[in-house]
C-alpha positions in Angstrom: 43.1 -18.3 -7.1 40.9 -20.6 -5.5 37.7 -18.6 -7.0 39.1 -19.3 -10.4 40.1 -22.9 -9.4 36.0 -23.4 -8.6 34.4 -21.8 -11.5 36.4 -24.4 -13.5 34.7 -27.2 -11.8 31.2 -28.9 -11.9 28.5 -27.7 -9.5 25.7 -28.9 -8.3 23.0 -26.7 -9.8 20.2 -28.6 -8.8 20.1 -26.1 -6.0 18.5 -23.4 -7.9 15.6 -25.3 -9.1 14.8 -26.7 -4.9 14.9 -22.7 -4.2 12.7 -21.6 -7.3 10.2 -24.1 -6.0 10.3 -23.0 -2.4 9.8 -19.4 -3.3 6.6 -20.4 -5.3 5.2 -22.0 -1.7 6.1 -18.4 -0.4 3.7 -16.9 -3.1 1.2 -19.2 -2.8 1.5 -18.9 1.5 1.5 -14.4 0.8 -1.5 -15.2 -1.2 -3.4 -17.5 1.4 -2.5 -15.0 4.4 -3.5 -11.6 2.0 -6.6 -13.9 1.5 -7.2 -14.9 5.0 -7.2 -11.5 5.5 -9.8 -10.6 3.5 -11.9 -12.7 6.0 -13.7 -14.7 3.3 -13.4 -18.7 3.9 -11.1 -18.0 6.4 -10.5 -21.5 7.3 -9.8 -23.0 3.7 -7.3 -20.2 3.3 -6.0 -21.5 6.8 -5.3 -25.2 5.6 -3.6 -23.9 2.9 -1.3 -22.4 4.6 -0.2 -25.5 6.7 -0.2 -27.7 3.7 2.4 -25.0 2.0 4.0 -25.3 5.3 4.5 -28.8 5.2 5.7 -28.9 1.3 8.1 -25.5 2.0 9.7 -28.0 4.7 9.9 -30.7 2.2 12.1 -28.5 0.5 13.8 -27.6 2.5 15.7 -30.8 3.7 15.7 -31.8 0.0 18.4 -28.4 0.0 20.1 -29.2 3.1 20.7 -33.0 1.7 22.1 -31.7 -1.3 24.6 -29.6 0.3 25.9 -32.6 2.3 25.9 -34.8 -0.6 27.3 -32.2 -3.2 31.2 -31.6 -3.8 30.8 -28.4 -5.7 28.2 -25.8 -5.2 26.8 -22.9 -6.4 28.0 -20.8 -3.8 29.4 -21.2 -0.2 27.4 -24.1 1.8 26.6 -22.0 4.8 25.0 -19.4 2.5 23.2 -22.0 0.4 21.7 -22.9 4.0 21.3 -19.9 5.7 19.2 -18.9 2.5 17.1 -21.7 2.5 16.6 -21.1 6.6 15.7 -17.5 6.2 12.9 -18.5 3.3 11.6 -21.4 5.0 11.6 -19.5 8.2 9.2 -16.9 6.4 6.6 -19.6 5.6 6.8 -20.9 9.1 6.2 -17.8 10.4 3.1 -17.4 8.3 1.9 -20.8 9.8 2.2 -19.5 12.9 -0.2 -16.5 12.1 -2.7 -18.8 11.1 -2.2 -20.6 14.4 -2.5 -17.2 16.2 -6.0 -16.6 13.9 -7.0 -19.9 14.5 -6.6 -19.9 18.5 -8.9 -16.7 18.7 -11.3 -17.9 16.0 -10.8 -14.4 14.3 -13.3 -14.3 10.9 -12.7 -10.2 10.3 -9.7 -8.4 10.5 -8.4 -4.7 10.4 -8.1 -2.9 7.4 -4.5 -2.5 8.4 -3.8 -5.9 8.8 -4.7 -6.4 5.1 -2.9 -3.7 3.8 0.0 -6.0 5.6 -0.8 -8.9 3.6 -0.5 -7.2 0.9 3.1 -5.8 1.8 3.8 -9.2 2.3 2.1 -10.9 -1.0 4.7 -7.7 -2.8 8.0 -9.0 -0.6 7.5 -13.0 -1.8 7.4 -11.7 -5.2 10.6 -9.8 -5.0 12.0 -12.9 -3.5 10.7 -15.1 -5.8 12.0 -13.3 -8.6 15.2 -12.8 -7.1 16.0 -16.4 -6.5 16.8 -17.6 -10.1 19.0 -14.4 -11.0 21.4 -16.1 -7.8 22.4 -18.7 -10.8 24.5 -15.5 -12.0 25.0 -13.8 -9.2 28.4 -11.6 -11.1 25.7 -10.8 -14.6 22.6 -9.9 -12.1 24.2 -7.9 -9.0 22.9 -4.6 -9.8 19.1 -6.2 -10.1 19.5 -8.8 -7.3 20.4 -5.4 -4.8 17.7 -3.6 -6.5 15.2 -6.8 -5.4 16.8 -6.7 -2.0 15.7 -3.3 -0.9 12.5 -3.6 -2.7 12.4 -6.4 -0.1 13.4 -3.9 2.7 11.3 -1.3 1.8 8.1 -3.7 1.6 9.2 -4.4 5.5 9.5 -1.2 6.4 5.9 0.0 5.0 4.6 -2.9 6.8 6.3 -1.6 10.1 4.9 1.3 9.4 1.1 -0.2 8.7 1.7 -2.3 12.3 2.6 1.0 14.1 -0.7 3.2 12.6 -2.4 -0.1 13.1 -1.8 -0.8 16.5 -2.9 2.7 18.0 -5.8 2.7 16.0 -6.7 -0.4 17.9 -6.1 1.0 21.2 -7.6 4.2 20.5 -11.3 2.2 19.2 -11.1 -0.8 21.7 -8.2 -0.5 23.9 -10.6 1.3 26.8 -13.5 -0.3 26.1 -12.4 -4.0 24.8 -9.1 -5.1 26.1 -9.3 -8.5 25.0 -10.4 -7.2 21.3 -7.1 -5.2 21.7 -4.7 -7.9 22.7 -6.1 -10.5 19.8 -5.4 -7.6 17.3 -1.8 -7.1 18.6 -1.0 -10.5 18.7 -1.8 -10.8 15.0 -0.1 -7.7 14.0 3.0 -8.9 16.0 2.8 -12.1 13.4 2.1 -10.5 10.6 5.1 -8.0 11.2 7.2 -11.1 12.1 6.1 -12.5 8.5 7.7 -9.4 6.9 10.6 -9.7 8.6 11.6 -13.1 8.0 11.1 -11.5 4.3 13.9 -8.6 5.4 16.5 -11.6 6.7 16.1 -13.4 2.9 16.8 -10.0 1.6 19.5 -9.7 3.8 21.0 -13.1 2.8 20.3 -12.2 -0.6 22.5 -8.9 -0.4 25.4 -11.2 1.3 25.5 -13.8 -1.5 25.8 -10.8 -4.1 29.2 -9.1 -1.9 30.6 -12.5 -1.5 30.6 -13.6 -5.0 31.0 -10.3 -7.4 
């Protein structure tokens, strides 16, 4: 009754257009790390990253304002912000990969790591065109749970590239160049992390869709 009661009202659809802008910062971030990666001006691709950072955050509170502010919205408010968490938490997570490159003044990477940034670059697409299907959540179930394990599966190949990447490492420097070893673990860790920050929006995604068909 009370479903029925809502869908009568006004909403706040402002909402959709804050998270169609945030997922285009996590485009533009996947594009800047799979670039970084690629170890050609390493450092511009860094900056970007931060500033995407910054505007993501931006965002971000512009959300969590509106769902204070709004009487009716979209969908339930701890969804709306758990959402918003989960994507912004994916772009921070890329800033803190650039940190982790920047610290050990990396310039090359393994070839692994940039198959990951290409898993990744694949998993903010999904998301980003995901997001604006969420404005019909009943009309676009079926697609939105298609996106959502597109997302998964993107994770789990990039699992898969950290595992194959990791004791390849080992096995070419882990005897002979320990410290070579631990830099290329620690970014692998963050690149994995990156992926699954992607696996909670997906996640959140997949909630939004049983809660509201």
């Amino acid at each position: 009754m009370l479903s029925w009661y809502r869908r009568l009202l006004p909403r706040e659809d402002r909402f959709f257009d804050l998270f169609a802008a945030h997922s285009q910062t996590l485009i533009l971030g996947a594009k800047s790390l799979d670039a970084m990666l690629s170890g050609v001006d390493v450092d511009h691709h860094c900056a970007e990253i931060m500033r995407l950072e910054d505007e993501a955050d931006a965002i971000t509170r512009d959300v969590l304002e509106a769902t204070r502010k709004s009487f009716i919205t979209p969908f339930d408010r701890n969804d709306i912000k758990d959402l918003i968490q989960s994507m912004d938490d994916a772009i921070d997570t890329m800033r803190k990969t650039v940190k982790t490159v920047t610290l050990f003044e990396q310039r090359s990477f393994e070839p692994l790591m940039q198959d990951m940034g290409k898993t990744i670059v694949r998993a903010a697409e999904l998301t980003a065109e995901a997001i604006p299907l969420l404005n019909n959540v009943s009309a676009n179930a079926q697609r939105l749970n298609e996106l959502a394990e597109q997302i998964l599966a993107a994770e789990g190949e990039s699992d898969e590239l950290q595992d194959r990447g990791l004791k390849l490492l080992y096995q070419t420097h882990g005897r002979t160049e320990p410290m070579r070893f631990f830099i290329g673990n620690e970014i692998y860790a963050e690149l994995e992390k990156v992926a699954d920050r992607f696996e909670d929006v997906a996640n959140e995604i997949s909630g939004i869709v049983i809660e509201n068909v």
